[in-house]
Backbone as CSV, one residue per row, in Angstrom:
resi,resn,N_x,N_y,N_z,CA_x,CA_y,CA_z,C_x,C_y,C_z
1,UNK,-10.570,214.094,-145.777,-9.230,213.534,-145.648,-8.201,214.610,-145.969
2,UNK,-6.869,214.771,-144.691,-5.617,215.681,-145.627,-5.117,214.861,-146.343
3,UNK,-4.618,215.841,-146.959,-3.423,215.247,-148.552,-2.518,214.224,-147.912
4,UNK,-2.695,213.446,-148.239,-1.642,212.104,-147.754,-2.145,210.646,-147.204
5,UNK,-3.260,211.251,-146.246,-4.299,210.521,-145.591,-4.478,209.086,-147.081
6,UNK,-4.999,208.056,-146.233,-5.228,207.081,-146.928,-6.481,205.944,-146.254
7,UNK,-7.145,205.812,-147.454,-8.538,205.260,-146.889,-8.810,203.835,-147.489
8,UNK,-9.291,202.944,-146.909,-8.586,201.596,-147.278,-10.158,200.975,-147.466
9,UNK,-10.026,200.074,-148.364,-11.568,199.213,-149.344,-11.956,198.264,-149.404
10,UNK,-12.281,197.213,-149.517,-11.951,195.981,-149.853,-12.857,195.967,-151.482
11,UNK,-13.239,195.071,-151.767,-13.854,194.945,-153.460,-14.776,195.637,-153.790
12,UNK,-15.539,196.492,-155.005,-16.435,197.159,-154.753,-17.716,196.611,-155.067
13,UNK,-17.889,195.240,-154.697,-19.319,194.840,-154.352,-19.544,193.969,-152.780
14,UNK,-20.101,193.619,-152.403,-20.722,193.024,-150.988,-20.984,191.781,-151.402
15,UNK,-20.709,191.000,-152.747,-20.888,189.779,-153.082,-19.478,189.114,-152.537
16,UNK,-20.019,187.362,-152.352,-18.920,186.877,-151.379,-17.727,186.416,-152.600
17,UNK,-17.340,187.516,-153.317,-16.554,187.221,-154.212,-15.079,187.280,-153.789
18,UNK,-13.923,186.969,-154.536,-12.564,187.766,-154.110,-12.214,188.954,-153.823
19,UNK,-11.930,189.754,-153.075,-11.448,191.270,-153.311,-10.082,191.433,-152.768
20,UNK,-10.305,192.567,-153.831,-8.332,193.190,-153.467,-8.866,194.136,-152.344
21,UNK,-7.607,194.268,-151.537,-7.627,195.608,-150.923,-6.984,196.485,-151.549
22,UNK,-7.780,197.706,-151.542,-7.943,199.346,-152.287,-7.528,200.511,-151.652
23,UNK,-6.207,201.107,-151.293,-6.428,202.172,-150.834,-6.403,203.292,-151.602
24,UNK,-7.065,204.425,-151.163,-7.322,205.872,-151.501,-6.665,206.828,-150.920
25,UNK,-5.483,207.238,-151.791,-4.636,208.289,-150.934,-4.925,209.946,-151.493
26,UNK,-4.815,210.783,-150.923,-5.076,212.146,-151.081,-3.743,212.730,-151.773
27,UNK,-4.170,213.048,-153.134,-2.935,213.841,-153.821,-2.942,215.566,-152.905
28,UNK,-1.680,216.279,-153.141,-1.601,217.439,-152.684,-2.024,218.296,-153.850
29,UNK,-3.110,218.627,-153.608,-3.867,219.251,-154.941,-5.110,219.635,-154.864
30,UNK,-5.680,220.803,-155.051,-7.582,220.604,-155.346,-7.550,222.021,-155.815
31,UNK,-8.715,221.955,-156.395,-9.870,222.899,-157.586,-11.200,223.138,-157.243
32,UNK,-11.442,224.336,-156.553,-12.730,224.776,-156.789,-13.262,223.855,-155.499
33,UNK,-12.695,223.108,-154.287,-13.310,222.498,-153.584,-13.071,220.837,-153.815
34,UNK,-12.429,220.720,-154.932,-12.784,219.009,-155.661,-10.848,218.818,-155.579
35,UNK,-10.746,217.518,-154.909,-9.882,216.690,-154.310,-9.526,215.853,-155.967
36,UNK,-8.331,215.545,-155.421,-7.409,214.558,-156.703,-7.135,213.248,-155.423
37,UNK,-7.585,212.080,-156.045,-6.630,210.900,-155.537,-6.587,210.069,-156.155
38,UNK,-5.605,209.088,-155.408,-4.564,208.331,-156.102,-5.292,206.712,-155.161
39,UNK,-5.483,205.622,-156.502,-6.338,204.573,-155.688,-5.896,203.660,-156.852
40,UNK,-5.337,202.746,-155.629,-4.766,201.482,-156.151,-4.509,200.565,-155.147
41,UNK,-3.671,199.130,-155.476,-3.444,198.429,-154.221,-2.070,198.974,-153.248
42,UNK,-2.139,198.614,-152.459,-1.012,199.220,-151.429,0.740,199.400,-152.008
43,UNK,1.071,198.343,-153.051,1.646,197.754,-153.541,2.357,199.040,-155.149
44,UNK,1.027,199.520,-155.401,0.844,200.796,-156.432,1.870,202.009,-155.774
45,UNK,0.686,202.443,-154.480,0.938,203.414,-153.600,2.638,203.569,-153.223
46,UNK,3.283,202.633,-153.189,4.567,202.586,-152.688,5.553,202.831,-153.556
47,UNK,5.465,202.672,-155.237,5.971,202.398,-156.107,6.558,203.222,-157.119
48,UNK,7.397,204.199,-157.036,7.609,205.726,-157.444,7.437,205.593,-159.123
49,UNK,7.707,204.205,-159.686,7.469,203.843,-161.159,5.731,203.997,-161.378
50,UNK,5.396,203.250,-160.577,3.626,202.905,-161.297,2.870,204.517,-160.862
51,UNK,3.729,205.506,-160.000,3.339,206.683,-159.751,3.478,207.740,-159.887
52,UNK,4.643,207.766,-161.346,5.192,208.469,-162.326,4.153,208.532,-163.548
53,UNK,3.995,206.969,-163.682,3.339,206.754,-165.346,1.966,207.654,-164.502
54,UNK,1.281,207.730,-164.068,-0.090,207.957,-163.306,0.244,209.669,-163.342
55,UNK,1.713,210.087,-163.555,1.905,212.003,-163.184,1.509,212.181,-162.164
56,UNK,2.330,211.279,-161.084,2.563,211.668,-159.537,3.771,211.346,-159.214
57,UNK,4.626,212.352,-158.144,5.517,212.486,-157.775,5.670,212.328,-156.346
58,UNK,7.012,211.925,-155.574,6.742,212.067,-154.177,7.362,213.410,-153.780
59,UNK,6.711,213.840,-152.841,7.374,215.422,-152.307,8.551,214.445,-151.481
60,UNK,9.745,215.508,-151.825,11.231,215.496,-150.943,11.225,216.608,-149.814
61,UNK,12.435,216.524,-149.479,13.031,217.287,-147.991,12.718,218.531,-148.675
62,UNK,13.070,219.299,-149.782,12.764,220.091,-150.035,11.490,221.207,-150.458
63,UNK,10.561,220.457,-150.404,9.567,220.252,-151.036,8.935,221.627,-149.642
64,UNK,8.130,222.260,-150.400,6.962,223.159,-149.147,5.611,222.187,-148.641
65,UNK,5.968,220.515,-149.043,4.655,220.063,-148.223,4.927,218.947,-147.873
66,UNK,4.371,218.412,-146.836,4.962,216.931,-145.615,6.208,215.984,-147.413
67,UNK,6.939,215.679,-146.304,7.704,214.911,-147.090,6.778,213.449,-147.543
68,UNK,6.959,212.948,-148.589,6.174,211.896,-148.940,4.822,212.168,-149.467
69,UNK,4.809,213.688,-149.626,3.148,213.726,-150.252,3.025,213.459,-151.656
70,UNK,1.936,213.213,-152.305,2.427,212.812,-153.576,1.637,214.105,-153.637
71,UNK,2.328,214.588,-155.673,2.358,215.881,-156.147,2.252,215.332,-157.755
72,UNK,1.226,215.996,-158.253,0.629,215.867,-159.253,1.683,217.117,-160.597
73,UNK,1.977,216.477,-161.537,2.247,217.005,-162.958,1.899,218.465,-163.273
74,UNK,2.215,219.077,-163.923,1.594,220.176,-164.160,0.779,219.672,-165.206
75,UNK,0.775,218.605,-166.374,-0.374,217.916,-167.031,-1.153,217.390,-166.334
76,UNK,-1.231,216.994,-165.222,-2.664,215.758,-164.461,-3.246,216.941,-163.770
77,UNK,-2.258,218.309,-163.217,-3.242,219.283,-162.649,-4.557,220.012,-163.522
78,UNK,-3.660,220.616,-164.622,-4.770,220.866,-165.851,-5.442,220.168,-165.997
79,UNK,-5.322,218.456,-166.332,-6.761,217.994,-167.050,-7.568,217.623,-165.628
80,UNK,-7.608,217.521,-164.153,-7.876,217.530,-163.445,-8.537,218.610,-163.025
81,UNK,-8.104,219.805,-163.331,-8.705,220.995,-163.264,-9.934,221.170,-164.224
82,UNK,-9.471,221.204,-165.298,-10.341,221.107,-166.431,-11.664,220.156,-166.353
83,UNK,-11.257,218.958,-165.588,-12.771,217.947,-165.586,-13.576,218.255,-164.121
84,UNK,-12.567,219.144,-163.454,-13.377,219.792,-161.886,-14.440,221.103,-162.341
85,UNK,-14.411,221.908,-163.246,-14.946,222.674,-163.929,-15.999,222.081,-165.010
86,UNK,-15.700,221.389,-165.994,-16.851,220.853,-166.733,-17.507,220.043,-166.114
87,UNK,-16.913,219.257,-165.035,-18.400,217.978,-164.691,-18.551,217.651,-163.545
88,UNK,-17.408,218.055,-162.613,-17.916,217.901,-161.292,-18.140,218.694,-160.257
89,UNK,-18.067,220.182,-160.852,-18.841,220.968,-159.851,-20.153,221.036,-160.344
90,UNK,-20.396,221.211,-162.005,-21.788,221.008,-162.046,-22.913,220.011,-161.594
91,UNK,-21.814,218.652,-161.562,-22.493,217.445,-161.010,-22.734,217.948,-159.245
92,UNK,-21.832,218.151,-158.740,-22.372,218.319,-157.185,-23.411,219.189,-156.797
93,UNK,-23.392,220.482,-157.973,-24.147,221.569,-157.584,-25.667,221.149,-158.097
94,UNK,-25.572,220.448,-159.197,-26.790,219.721,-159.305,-27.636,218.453,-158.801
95,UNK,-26.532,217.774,-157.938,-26.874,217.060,-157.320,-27.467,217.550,-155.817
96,UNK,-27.014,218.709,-155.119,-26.847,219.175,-153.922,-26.497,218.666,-153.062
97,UNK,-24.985,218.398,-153.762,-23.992,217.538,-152.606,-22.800,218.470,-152.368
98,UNK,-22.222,218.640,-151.180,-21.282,219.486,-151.202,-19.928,218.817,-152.030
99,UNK,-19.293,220.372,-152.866,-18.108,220.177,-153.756,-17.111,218.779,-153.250
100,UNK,-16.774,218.969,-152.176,-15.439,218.303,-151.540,-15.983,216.633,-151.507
101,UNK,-17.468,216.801,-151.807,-17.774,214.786,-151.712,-17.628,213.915,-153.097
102,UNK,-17.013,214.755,-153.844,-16.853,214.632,-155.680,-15.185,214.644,-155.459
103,UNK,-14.596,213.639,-156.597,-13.207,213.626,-156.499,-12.896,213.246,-157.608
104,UNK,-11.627,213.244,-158.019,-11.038,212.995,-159.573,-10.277,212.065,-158.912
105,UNK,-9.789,210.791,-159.660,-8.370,209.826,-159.510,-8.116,209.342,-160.419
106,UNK,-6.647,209.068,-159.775,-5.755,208.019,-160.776,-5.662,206.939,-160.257
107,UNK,-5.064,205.754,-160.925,-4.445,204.477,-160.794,-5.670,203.424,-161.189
108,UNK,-4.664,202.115,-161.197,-5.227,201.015,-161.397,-6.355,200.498,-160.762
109,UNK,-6.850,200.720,-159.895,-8.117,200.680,-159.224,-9.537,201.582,-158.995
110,UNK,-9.177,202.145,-160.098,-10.813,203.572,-159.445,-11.496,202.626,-161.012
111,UNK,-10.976,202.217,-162.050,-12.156,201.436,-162.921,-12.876,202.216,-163.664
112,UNK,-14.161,202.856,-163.004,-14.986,203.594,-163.966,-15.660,204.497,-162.416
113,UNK,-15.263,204.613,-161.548,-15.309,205.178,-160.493,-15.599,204.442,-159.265
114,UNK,-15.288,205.011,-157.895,-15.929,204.335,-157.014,-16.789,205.839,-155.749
115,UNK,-17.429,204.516,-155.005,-17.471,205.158,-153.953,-17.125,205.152,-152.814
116,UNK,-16.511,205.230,-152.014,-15.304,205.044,-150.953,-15.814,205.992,-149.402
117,UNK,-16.815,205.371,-148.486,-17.004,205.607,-147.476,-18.042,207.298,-147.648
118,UNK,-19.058,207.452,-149.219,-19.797,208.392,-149.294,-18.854,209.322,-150.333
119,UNK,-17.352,209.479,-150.439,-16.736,210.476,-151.400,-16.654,209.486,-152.796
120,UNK,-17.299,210.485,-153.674,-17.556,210.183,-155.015,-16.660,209.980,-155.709
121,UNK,-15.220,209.275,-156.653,-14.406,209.395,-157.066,-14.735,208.938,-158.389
122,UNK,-14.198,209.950,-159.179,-14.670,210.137,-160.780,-13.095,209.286,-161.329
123,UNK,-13.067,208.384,-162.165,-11.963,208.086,-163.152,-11.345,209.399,-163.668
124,UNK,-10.868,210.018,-163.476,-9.549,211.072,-164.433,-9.518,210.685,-165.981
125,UNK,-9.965,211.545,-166.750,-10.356,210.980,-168.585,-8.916,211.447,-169.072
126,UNK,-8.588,210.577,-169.797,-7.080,210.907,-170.337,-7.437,211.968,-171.545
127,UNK,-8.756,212.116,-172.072,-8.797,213.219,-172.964,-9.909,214.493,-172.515
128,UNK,-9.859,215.091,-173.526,-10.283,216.767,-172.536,-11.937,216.217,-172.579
129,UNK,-12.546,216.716,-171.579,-14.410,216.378,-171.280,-15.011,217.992,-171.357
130,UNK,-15.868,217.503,-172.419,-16.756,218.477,-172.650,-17.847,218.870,-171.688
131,UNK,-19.093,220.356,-171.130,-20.038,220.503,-170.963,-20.877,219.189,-171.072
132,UNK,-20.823,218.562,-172.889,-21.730,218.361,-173.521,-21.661,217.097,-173.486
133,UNK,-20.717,216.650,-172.512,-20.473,214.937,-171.696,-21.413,214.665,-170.199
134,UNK,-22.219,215.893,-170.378,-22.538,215.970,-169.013,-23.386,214.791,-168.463
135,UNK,-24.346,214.354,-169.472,-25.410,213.397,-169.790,-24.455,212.024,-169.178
136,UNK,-23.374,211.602,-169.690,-22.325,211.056,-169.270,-22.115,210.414,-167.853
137,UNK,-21.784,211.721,-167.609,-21.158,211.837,-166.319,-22.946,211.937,-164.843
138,UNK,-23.517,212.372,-165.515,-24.743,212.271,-164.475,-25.246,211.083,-164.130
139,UNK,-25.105,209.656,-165.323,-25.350,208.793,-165.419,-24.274,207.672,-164.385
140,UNK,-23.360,208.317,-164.556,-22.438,207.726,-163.689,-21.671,208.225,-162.139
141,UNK,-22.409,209.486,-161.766,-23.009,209.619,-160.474,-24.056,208.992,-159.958
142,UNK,-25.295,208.550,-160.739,-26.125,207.996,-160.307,-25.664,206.870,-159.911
143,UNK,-25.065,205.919,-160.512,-24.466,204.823,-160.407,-23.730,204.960,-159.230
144,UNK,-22.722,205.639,-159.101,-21.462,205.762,-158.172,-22.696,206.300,-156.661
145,UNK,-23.374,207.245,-156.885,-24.297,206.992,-155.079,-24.978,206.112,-155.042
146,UNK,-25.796,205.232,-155.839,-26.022,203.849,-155.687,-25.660,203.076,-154.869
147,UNK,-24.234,202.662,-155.518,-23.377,201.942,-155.158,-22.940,201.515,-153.900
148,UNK,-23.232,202.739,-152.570,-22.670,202.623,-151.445,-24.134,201.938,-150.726
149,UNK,-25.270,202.203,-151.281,-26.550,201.853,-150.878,-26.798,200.455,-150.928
150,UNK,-26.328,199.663,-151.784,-26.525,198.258,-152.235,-26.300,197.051,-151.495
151,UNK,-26.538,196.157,-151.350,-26.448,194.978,-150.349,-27.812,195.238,-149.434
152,UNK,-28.323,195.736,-149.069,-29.742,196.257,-148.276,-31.247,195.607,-149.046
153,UNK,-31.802,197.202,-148.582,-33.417,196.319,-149.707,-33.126,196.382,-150.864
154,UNK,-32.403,197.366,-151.717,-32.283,197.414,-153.068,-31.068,197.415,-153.731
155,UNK,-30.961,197.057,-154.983,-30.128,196.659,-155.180,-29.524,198.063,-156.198
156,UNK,-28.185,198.155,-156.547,-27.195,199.005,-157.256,-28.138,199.807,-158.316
157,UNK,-28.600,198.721,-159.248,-29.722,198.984,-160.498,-31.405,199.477,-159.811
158,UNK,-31.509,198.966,-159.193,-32.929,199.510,-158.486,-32.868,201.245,-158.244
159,UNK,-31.633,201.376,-157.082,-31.236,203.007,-156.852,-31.030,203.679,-157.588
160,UNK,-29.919,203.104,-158.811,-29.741,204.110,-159.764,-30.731,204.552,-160.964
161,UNK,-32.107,203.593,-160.855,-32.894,203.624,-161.858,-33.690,204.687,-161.408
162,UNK,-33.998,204.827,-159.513,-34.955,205.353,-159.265,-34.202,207.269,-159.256
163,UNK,-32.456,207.210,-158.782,-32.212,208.381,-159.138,-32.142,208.868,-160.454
164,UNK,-32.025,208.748,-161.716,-32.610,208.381,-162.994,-34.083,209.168,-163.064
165,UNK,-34.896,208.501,-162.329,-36.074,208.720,-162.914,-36.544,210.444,-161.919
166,UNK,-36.073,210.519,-160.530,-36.326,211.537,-160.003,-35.631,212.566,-160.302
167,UNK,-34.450,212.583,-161.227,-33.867,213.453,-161.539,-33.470,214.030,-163.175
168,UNK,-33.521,213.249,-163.407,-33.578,213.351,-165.192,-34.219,214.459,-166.079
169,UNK,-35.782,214.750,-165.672,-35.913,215.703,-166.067,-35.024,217.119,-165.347
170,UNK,-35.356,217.443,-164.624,-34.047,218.591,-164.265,-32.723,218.913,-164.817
171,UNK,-32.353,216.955,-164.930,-31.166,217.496,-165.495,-30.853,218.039,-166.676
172,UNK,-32.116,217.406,-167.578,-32.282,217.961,-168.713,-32.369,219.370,-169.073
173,UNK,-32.934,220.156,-168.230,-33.139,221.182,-168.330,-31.817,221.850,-167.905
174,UNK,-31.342,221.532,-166.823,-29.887,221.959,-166.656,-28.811,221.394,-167.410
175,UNK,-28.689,220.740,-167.993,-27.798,220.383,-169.288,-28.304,221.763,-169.845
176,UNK,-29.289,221.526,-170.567,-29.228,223.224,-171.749,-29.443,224.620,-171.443
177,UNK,-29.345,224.821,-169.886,-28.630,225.833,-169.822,-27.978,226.123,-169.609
178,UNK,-26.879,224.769,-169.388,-25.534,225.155,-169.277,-24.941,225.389,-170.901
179,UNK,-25.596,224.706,-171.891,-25.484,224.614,-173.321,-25.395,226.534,-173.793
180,UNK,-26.913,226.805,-173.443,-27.087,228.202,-173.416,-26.151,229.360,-172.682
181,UNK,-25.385,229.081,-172.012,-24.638,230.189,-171.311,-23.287,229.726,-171.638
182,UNK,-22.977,229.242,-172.936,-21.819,229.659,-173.942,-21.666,230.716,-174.388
């Protein structure tokens, strides 16, 4: 997706429950390959208040990028930067998924992450994430590629148990050497 682009959801399960509609808009921003967006209801997206508190801005006439792009803080770039370096390039590179299918967001709708048409979107941690969160965060990739798999033969917990079990040791081992090359 370019920066601006917007990708639209409905609830994030396949149960015949209520759902909001979700869109996923592309902040003007990325690190190392890894995308920032902004995911909420349509209603969010429009709202220069609920997209301030979040440390997004809209680009003006003046601006060097399409008018209306939203533009991230010089605080949401850092800690955005900062969690593209500790956990989600290691997560992709250990996963062997390319960088750009891993994403950081804001707003009222990403929860504890989603997955949105195969791109991975990580919650944005309001405090700094360690290496040593990695255990963390692997656990909740597993979950988040699950997730798009589910409604079929197996279910959310079935996938993520079995990526879990095929991958765990490795990661273990790659957790401490990332520990070791402090």
């Amino acid at each position: 997706a370019q920066a601006g682009e917007a990708m639209y959801t409905g609830g994030s399960s396949g149960l015949p429950t209520t759902t909001e509609e979700v869109a996923l808009r592309k902040i003007h921003w990325s690190h190392g390959g890894v995308s920032l967006y902004a995911c909420g209801p349509p209603a969010f997206l429009a709202s220069p208040e609920a997209l301030q508190a979040e440390g997004l801005s809209l680009a003006g006439r003046q601006a060097s990028v399409p008018r209306g792009s939203f533009l991230p803080s010089e605080g949401l770039k850092q800690r955005a930067a900062a969690f593209a370096e500790s956990v989600l390039v290691p997560l992709a590179q250990f996963f062997q998924v390319p960088v750009s299918s891993v994403a950081a967001a804001v707003g009222p709708s990403i929860g504890r992450g989603r997955n949105v048409h195969g791109l991975i979107c990580f919650n944005l941690p309001q405090h700094e994430v360690r290496r040593s969160d990695l255990c963390r965060w692997y656990c909740e990739m597993c979950r988040l590629l699950a997730s798009n798999a589910s409604g079929e033969d197996f279910s959310t917990a079935e996938v993520a148990s079995a990526l879990t079990a095929q991958h765990l040791t490795r990661f273990l081992e790659f957790q401490a050497s990332v520990r070791r090359r402090r």
